[in-house]
TORKOL-4160 file (C-alpha; in steps of 0.2 Angstrom, whole numbers, padded with zeros to 4 digits, m for minus):
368
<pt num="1" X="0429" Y="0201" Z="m0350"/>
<pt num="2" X="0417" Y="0210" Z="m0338"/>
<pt num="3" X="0422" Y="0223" Z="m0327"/>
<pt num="4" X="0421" Y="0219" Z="m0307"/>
<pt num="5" X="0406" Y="0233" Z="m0306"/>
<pt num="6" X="0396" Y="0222" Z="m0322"/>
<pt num="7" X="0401" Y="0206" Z="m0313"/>
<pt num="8" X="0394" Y="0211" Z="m0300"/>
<pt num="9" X="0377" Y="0219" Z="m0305"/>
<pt num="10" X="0376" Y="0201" Z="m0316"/>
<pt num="11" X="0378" Y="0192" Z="m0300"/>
<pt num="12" X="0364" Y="0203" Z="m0291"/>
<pt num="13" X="0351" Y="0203" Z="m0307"/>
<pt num="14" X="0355" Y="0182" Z="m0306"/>
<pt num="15" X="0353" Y="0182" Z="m0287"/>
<pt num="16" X="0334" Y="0192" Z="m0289"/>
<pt num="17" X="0330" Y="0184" Z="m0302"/>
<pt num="18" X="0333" Y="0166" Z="m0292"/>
<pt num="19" X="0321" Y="0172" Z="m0277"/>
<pt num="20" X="0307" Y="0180" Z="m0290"/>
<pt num="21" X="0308" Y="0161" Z="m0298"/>
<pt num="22" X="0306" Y="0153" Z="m0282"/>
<pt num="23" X="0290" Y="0164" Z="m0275"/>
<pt num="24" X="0282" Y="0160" Z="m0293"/>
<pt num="25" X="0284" Y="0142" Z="m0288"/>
<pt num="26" X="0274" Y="0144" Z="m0273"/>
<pt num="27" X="0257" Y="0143" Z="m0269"/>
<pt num="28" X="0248" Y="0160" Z="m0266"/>
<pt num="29" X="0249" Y="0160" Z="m0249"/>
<pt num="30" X="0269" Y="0159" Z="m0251"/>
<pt num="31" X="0266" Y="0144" Z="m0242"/>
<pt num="32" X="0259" Y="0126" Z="m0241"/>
<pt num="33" X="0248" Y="0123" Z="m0228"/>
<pt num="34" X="0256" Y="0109" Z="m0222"/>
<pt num="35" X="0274" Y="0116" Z="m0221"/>
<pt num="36" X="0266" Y="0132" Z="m0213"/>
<pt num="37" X="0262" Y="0121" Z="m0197"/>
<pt num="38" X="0276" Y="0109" Z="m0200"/>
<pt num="39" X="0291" Y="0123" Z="m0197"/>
<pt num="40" X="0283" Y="0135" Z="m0188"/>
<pt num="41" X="0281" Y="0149" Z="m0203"/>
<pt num="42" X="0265" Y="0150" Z="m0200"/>
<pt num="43" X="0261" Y="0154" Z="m0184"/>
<pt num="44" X="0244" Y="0148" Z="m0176"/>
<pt num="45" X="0232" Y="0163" Z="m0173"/>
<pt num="46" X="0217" Y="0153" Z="m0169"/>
<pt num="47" X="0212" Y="0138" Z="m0160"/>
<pt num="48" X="0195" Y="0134" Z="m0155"/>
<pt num="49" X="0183" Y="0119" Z="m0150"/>
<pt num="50" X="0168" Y="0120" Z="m0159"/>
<pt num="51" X="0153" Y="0112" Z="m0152"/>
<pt num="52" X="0139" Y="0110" Z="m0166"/>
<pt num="53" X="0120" Y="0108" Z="m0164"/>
<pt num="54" X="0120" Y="0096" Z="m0179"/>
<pt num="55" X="0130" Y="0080" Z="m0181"/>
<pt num="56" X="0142" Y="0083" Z="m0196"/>
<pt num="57" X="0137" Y="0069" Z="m0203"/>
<pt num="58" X="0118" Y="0075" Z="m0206"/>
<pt num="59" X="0117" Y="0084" Z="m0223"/>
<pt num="60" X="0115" Y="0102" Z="m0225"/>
<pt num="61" X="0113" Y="0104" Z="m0207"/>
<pt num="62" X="0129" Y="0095" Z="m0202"/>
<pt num="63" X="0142" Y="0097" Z="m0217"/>
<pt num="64" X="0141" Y="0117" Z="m0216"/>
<pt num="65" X="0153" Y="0118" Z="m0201"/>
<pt num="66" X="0165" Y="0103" Z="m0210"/>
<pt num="67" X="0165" Y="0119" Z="m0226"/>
<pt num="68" X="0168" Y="0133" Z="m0214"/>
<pt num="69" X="0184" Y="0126" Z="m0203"/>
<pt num="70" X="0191" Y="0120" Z="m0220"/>
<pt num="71" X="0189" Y="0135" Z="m0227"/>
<pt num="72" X="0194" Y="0147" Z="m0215"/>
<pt num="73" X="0211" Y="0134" Z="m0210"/>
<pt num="74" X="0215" Y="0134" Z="m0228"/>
<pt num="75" X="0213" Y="0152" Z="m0234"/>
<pt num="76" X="0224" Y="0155" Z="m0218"/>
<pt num="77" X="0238" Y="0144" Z="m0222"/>
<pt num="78" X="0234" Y="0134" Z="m0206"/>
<pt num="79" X="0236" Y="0146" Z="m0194"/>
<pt num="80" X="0215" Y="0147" Z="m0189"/>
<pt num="81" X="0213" Y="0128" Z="m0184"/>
<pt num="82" X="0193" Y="0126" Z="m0179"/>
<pt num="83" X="0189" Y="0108" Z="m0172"/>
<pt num="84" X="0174" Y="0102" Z="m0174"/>
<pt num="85" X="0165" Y="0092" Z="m0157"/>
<pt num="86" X="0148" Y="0082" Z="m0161"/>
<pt num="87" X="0133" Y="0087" Z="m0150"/>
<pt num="88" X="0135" Y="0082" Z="m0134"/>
<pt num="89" X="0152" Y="0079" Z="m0133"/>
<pt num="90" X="0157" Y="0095" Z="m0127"/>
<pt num="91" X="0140" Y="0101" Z="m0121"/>
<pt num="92" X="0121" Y="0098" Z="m0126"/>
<pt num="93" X="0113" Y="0103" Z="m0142"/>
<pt num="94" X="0102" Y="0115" Z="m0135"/>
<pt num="95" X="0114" Y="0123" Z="m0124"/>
<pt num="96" X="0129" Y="0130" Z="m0132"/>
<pt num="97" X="0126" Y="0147" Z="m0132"/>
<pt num="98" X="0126" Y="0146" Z="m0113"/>
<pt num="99" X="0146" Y="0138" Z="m0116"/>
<pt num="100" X="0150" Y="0150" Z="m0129"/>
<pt num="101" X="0143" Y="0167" Z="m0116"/>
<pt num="102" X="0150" Y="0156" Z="m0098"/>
<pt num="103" X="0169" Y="0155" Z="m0108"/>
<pt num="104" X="0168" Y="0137" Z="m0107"/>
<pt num="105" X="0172" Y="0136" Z="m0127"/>
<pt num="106" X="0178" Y="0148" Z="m0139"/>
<pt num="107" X="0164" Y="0149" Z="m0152"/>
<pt num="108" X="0147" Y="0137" Z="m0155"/>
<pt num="109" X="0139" Y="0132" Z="m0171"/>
<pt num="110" X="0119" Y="0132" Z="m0170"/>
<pt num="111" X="0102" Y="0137" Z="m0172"/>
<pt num="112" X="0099" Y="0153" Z="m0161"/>
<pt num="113" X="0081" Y="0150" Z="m0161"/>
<pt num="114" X="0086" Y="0136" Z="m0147"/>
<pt num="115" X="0089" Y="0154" Z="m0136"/>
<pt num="116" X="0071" Y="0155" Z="m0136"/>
<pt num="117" X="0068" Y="0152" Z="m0118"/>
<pt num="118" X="0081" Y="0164" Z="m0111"/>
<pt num="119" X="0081" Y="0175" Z="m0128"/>
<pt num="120" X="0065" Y="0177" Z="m0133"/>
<pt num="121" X="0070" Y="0188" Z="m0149"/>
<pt num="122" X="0082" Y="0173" Z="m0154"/>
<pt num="123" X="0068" Y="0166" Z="m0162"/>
<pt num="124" X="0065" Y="0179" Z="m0173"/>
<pt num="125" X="0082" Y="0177" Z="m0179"/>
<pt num="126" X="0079" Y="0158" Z="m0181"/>
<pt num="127" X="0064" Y="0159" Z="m0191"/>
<pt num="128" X="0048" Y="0168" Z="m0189"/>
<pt num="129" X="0030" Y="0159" Z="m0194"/>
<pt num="130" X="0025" Y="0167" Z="m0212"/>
<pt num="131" X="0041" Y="0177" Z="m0212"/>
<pt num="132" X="0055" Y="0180" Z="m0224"/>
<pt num="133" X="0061" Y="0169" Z="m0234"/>
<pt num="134" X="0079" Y="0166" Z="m0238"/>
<pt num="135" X="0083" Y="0182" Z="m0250"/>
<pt num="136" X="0073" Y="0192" Z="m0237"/>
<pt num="137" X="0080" Y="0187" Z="m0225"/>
<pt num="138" X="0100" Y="0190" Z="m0231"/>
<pt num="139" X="0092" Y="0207" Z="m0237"/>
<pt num="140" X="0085" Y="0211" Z="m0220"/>
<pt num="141" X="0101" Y="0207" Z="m0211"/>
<pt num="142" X="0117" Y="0213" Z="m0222"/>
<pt num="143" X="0108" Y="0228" Z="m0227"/>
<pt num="144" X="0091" Y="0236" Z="m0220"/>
<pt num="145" X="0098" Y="0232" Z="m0200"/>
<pt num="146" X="0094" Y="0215" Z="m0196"/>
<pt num="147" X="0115" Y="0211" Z="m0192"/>
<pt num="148" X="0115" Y="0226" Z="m0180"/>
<pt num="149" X="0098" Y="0220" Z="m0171"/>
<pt num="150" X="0106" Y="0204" Z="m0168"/>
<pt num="151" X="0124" Y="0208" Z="m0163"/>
<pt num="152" X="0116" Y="0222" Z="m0151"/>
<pt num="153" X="0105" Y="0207" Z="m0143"/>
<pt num="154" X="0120" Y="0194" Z="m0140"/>
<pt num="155" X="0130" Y="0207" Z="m0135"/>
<pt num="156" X="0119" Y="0208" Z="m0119"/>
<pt num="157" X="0123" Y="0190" Z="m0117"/>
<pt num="158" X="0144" Y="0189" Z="m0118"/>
<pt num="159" X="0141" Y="0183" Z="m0137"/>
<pt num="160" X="0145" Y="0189" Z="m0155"/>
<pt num="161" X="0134" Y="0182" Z="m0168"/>
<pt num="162" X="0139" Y="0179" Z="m0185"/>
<pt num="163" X="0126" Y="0173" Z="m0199"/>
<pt num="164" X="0134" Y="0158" Z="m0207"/>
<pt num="165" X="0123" Y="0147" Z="m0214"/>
<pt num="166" X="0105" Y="0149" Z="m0219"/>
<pt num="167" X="0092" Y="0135" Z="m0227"/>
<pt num="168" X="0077" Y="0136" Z="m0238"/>
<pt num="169" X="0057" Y="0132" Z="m0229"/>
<pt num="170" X="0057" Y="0116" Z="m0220"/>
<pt num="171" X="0042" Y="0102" Z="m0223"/>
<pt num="172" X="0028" Y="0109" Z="m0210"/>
<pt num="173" X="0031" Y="0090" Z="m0204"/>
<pt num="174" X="0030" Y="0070" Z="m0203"/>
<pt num="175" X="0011" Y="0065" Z="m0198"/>
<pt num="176" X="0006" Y="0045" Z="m0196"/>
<pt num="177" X="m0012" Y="0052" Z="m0202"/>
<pt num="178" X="m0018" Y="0065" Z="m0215"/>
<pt num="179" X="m0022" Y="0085" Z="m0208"/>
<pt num="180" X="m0035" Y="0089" Z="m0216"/>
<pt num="181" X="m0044" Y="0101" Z="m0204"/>
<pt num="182" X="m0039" Y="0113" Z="m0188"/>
<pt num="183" X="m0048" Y="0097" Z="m0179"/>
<pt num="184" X="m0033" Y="0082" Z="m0184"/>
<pt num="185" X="m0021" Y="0092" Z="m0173"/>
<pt num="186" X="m0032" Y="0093" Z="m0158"/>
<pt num="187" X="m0022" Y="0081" Z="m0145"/>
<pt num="188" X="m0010" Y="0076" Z="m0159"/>
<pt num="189" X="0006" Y="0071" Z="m0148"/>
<pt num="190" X="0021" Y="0083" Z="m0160"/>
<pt num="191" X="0038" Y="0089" Z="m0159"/>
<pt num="192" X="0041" Y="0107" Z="m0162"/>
<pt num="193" X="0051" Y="0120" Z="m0161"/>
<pt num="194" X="0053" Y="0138" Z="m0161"/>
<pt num="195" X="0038" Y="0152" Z="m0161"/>
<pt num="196" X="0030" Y="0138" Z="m0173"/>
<pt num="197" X="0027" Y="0126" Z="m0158"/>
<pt num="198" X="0020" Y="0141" Z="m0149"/>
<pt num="199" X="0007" Y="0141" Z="m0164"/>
<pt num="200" X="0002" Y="0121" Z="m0166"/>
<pt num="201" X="0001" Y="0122" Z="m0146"/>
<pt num="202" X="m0011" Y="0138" Z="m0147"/>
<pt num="203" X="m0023" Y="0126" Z="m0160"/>
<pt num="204" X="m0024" Y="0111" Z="m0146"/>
<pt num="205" X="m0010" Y="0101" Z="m0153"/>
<pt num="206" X="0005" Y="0092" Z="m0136"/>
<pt num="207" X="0022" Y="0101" Z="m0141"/>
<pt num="208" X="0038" Y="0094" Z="m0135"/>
<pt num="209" X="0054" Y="0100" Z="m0140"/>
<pt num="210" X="0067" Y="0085" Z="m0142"/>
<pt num="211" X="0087" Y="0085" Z="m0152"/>
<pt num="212" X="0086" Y="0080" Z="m0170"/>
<pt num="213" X="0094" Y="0061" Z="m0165"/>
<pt num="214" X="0081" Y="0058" Z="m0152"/>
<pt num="215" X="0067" Y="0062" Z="m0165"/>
<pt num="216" X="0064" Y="0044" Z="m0173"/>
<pt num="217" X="0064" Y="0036" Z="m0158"/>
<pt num="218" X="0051" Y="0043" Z="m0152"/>
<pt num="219" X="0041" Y="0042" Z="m0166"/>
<pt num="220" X="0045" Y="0024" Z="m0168"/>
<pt num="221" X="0039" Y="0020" Z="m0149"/>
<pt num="222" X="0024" Y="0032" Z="m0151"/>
<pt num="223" X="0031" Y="0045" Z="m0138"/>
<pt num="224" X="0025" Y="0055" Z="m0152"/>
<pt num="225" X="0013" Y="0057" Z="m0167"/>
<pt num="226" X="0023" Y="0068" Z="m0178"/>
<pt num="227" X="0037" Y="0077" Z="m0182"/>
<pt num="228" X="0044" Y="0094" Z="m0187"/>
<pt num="229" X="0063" Y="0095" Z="m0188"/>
<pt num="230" X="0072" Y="0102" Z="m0205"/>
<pt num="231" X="0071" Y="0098" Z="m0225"/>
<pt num="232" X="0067" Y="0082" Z="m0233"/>
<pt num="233" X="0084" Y="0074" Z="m0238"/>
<pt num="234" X="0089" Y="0078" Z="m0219"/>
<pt num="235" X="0073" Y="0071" Z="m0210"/>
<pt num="236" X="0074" Y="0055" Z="m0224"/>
<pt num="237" X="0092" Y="0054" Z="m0216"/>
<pt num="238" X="0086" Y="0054" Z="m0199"/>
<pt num="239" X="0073" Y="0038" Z="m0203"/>
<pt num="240" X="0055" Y="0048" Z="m0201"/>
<pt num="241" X="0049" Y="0042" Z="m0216"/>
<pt num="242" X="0051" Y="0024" Z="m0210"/>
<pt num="243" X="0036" Y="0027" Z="m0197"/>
<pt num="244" X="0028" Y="0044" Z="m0204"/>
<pt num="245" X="0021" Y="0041" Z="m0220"/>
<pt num="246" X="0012" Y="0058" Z="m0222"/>
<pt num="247" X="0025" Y="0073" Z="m0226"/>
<pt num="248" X="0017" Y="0090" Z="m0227"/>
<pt num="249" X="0022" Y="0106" Z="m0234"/>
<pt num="250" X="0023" Y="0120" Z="m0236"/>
<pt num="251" X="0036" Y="0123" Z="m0221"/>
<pt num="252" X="0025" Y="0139" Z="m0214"/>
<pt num="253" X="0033" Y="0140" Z="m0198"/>
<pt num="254" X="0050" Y="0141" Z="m0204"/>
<pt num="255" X="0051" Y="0151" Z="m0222"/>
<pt num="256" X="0070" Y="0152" Z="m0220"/>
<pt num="257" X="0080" Y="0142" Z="m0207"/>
<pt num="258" X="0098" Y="0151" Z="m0202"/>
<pt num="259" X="0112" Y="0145" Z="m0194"/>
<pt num="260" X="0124" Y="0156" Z="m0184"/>
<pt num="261" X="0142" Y="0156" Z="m0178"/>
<pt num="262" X="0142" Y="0161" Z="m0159"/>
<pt num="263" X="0159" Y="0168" Z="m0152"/>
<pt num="264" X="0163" Y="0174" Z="m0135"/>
<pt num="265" X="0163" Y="0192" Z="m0135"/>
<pt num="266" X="0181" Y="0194" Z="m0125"/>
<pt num="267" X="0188" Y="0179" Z="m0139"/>
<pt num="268" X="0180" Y="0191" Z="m0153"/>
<pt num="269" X="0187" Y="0207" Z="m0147"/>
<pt num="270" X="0204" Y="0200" Z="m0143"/>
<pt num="271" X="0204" Y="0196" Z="m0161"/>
<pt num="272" X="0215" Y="0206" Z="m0174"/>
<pt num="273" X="0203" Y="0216" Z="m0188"/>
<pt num="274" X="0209" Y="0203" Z="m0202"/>
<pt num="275" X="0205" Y="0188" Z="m0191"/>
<pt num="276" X="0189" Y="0195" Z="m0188"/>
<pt num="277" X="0185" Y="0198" Z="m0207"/>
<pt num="278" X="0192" Y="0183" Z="m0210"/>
<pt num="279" X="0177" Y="0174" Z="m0200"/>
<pt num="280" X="0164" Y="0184" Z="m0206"/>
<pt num="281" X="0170" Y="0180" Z="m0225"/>
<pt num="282" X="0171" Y="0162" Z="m0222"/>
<pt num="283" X="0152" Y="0163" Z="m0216"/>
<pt num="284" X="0146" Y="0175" Z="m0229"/>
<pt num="285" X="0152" Y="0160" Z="m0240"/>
<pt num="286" X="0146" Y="0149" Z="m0229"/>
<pt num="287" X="0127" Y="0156" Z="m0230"/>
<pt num="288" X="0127" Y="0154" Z="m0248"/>
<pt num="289" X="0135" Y="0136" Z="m0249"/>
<pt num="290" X="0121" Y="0130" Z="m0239"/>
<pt num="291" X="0108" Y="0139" Z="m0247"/>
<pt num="292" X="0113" Y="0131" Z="m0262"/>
<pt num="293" X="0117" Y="0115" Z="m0254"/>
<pt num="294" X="0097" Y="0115" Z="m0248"/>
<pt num="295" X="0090" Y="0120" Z="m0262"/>
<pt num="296" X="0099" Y="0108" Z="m0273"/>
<pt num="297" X="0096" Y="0091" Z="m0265"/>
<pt num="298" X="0077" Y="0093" Z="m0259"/>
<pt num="299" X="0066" Y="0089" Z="m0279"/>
<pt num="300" X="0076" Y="0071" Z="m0281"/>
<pt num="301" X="0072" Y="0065" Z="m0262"/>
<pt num="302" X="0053" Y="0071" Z="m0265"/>
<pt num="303" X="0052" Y="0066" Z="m0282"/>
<pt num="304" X="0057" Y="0048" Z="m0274"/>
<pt num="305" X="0043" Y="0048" Z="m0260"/>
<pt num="306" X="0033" Y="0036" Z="m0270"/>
<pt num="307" X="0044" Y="0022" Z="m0271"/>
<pt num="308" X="0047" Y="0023" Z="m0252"/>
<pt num="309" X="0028" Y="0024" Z="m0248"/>
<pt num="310" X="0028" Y="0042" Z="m0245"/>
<pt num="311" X="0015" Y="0055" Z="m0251"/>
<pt num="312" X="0019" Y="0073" Z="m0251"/>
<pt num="313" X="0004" Y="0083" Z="m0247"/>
<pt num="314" X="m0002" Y="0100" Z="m0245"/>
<pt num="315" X="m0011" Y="0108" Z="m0230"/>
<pt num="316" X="m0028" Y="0112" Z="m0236"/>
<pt num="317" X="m0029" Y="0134" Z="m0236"/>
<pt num="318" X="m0040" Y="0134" Z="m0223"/>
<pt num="319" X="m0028" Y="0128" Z="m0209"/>
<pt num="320" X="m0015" Y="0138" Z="m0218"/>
<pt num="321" X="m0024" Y="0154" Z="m0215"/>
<pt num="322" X="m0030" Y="0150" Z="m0196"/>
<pt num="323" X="m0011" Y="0144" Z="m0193"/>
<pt num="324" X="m0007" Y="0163" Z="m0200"/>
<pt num="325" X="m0020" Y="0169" Z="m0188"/>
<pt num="326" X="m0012" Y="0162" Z="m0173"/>
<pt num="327" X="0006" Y="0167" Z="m0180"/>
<pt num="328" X="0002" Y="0184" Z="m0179"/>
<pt num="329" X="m0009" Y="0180" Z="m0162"/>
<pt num="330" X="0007" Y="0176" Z="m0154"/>
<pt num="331" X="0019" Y="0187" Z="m0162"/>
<pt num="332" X="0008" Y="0200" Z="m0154"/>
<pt num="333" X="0010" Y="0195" Z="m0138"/>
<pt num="334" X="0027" Y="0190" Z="m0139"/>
<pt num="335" X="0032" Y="0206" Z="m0143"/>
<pt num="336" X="0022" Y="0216" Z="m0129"/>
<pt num="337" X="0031" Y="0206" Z="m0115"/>
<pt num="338" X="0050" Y="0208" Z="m0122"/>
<pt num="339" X="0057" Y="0225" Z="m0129"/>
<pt num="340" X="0069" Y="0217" Z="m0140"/>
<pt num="341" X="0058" Y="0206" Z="m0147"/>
<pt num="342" X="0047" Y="0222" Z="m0151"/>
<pt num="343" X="0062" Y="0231" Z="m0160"/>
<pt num="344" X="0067" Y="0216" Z="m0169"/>
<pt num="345" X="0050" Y="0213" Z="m0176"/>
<pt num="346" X="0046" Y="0230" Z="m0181"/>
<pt num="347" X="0061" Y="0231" Z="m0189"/>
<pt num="348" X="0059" Y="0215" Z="m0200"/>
<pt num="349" X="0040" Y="0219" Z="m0204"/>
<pt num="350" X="0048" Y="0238" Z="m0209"/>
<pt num="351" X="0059" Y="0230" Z="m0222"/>
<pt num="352" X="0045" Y="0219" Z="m0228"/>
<pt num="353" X="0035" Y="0233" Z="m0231"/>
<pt num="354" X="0043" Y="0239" Z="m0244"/>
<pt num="355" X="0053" Y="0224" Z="m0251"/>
<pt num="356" X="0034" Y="0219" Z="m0256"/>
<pt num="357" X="0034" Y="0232" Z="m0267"/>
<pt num="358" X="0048" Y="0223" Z="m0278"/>
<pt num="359" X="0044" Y="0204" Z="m0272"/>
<pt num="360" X="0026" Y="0207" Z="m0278"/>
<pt num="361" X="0030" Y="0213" Z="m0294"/>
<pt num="362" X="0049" Y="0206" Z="m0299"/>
<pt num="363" X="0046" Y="0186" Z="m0300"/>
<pt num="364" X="0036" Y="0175" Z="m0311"/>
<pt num="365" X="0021" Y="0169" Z="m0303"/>
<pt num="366" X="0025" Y="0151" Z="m0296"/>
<pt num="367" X="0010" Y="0143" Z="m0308"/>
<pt num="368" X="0019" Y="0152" Z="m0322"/>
């Protein structure tokens, strides 16, 4: 028979071993998501409205924000609840970094490069013409300065940027009629956007700037020639193919296409450290996700061209290297009328400097 001290220590050892059983039998998080928010265990730390630029229905442009709020709700257990609202719900496509700065939403989803107007070193951060592509870019910015250039630029503006998405070069566009010299874009009706619509515009072509879903329509009613917007599956997606048969590469004015997440400065700095590192893990995932998303779906959609009546064509070396001309041409003078646009240039073109040392020597050549 057990003394009353034995018993007793047997009764403890039971009772510990019973609540060492029972956490084994939970999820990691100690917690379902579900019965976090359902009891009231899990408190909620965040809840935002997310306006995006892309409708999260378009591929790679539109799922990205769908992999981040589903991410960052179920890493936390559901206590960061991030709802996504369509363009033009809350507010217009090119405009939500103006809601994110005025406070009139928490955080925004988009393309800085839209920022151009008000921002002109936005559209460095966009994409530059003949600039980075996406390893340079991701090198320039977690690790020679780039992330420090950008948040230093927002900051001016009520806005913490977070890189969070990023895509590989875009098609240089959708034409009705083959380009096959400097002369075919002379008056040629087009819609562009960023520093490259500076470029086309410099070499006589009509640039308008117009929301990814108002794009097909004004190619179908001829308010428009042709068409820059993104990468084949998505502009396949969006219907230019049905009226442009011509798609030409490569995507010169937008090497590297990223996507950030804008928050309100007074929402980011009220946040704790681990929310905030919570955020910028959920985009760091985010960036490669895409990339990888990008680059995975583009070869089967070209590869299909010919059975749609699309041909996949190259511009001819000599517009390429005029288009280059002009690149550096207005990058030139962008940068002598805005100070941040200087120091963000000269920073990226420092890195590129050097990182040519390695990119010239490292990869096997692309005829290889």
């Amino acid at each position: 028979m057990l003394s009353h001290r034995a018993a007793a220590v047997a009764v403890l050892v039971a009772f510990i071993v019973g609540i060492i059983g029972s956490l084994a039998l939970r999820p990691a998080g100690g917690i379902t998501q579900a019965q976090g928010v359902e009891d009231g265990t899990v408190p909620l730390r965040i809840s935002w409205r997310l306006p995006v630029a892309f409708p999260s229905t378009m591929p790679v442009l539109g799922d990205n924000p769908i992999y981040l709020t589903d991410a960052l709700r179920d890493a936390s257990g559901g206590a960061v609840q991030i709802k996504i609202f369509e363009p033009g719900e809350l507010v217009p496509s090119f405009s939500i970094v103006d809601a994110v700065r005025d406070g009139k939403v928490q955080a925004g989803y988009t393309w800085l490069g839209y920022d151009q107007g008000k921002i002109p070193a936005s559209a460095l951060i966009g994409a530059v013409p003949f600039g980075m592509e996406p390893w340079e870019f991701a090198a320039w910015w977690y690790e020679a300065g780039g992330q420090a250039l950008g948040e230093a630029l927002y900051k001016k503006h009520n806005v913490h940027p977070i890189l969070c998405g990023m895509t590989g070069p875009e098609t240089a566009g959708w034409f009705r009629n083959r380009i096959e010299t400097l002369d075919d874009l002379k008056g040629l009706k087009i819609r562009f956007a960023g520093l490259g619509g500076k470029v086309i515009e410099r070499l006589g072509a009509s640039v308008t700037m117009l929301p990814g879903g108002e794009i097909f329509q004004a190619l179908e009613k001829g308010a428009i020639d042709a068409s820059e917007f993104a990468l084949p599956v998505v502009d396949q997606s969006l219907g230019f193919n049905r009226v442009a048969k011509f798609n030409y590469y490569p995507g010169w004015h937008q090497p590297a296409t990223t996507s950030h997440l804008a928050i309100n400065m007074q929402i980011w700095e009220g946040l704790s450290k681990a929310d905030q590192s919570l955020l910028e893990m959920a985009c760091t995932a985010g960036v490669i996700r895409n990339l990888a998303n990008s680059e995975a779906s583009q070869g089967e959609i070209i590869a299909n061209f010919p059975s749609i009546g699309v041909s996949a064509e190259s511009l001819p070396l000599p517009i390429l290297r005029e288009l280059n001309t002009v690149s550096n041409e207005v990058l030139a003078e962008e940068a002598a009328k805005d100070a941040d646009f200087a120091e963000v240039l000269e920073s990226q073109r420092n890195f590129r400097s050097n990182y040519k040392h390695w990119k010239q020597r490292a990869y096997l050549p692309r005829d290889f």
